[in-house]
C-alpha positions in Angstrom: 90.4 108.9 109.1 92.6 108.3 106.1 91.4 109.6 103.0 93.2 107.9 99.6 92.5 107.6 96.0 93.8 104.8 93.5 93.5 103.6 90.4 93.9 99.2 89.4 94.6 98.8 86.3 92.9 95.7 84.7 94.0 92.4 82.8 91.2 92.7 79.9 88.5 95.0 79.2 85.7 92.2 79.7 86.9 92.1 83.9 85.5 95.7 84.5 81.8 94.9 86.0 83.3 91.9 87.9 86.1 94.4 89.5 84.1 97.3 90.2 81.2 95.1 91.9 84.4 93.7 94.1 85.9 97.2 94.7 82.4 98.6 96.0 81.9 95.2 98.0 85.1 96.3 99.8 83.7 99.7 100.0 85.6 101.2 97.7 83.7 104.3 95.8 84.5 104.1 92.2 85.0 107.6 90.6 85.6 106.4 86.7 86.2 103.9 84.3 88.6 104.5 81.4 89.0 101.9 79.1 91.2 98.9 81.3 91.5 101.7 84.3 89.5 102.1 87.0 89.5 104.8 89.1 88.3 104.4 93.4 88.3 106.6 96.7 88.9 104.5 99.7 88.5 105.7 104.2 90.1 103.8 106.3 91.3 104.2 109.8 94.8 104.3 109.5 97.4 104.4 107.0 98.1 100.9 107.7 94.8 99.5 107.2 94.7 101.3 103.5 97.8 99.7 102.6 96.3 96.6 103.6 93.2 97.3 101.5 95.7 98.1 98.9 97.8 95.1 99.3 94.4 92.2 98.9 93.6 94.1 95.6 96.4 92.6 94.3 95.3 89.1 94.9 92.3 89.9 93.1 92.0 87.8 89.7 91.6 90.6 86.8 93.6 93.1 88.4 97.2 93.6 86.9 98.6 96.9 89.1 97.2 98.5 91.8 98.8 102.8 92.1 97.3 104.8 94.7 97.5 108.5 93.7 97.0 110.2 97.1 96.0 109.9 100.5 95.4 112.5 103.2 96.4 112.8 106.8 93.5 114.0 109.0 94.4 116.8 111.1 98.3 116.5 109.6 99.0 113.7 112.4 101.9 111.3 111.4 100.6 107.7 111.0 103.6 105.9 111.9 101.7 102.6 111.0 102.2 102.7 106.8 
């Protein structure tokens, strides 16, 4: 499993119930809200499949950027997939 953590930043303050209801619908676990920022831990099977994740938050009205901040490789295999 691939373990990442991201943060989407958000087009107005009033979107943040609305996005983090969608980001735990996805099964996203949010960490924190800051303000426009919000902050989620996401396990996926491959690198691939978090990028997609990644990717569809983007189409997701209210969210401006989408960074991810880390992800791990379980037991350091190369994911040639991302």
């Amino acid at each position: 499993m691939i373990y990442a953590s991201g943060i989407v930043e958000l087009s107005g303050i009033l979107n943040v119930d609305r996005i983090v209801d969608e980001l735990k619908s996805r099964g996203l676990d949010v960490d924190d809200i800051e303000g426009e920022k919000v902050s989620f831990q996401i396990e996926r099977k491959t690198i691939g499949d978090v990028k997609s994740e990644m990717n569809s938050l983007k189409e997701v009205d209210g969210i401006n950027n989408v960074h991810i901040t880390y992800y791990s490789l379980e037991n350091g295999k190369d994911e040639s997939d991302a």
